[in-house]
C-alpha positions as CSV (number, residue, x, y, z in Angstrom):
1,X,-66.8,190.8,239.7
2,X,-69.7,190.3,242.2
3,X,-67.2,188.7,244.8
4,X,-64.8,192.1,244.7
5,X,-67.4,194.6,244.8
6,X,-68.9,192.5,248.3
7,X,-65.9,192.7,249.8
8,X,-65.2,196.1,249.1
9,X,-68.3,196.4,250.4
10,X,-67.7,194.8,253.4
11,X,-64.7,196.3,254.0
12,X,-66.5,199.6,253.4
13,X,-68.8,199.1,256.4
14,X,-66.5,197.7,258.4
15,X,-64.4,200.7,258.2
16,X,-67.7,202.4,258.6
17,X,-68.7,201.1,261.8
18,X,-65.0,200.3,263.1
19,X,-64.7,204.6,263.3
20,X,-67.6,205.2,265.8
21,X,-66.2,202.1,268.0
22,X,-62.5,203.3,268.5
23,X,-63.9,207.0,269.0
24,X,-65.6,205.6,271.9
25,X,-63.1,203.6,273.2
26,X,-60.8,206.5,272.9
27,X,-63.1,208.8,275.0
28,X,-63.7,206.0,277.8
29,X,-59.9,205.6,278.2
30,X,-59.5,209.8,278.5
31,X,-62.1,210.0,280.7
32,X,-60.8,206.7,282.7
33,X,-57.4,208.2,283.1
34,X,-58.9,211.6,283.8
35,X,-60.8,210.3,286.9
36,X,-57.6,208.1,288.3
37,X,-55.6,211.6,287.9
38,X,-58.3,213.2,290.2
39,X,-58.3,210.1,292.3
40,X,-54.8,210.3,293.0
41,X,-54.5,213.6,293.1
42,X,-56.7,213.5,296.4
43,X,-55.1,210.5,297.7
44,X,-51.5,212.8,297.7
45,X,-53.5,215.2,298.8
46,X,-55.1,213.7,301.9
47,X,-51.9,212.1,302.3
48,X,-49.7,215.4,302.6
49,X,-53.4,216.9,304.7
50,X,-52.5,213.7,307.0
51,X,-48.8,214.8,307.6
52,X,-48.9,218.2,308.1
């Protein structure tokens, strides 16, 4: 009985902590592919500048 409830408890916390982990690794990818979208938005952009 002691070993079930300590992994439930284990898996508990890992859950616990595993939430504020992937939230933050969500955000860094958003705000990684938000910055390459302005990136390469001003590379066309100087680019087309260049051209015309």
């Amino acid at each position: 009985m002691g070993r079930i409830l300590l992994i439930v408890a284990a898996v508990i916390a890992a859950l616990v902590l595993l939430g504020p982990v992937v939230g933050l690794a969500l955000s860094l990818l958003k705000w990684g592919l938000i910055i390459g979208a302005v990136v390469l938005g001003a590379m066309f952009l100087t680019n087309w500048l260049k051209r015309t």
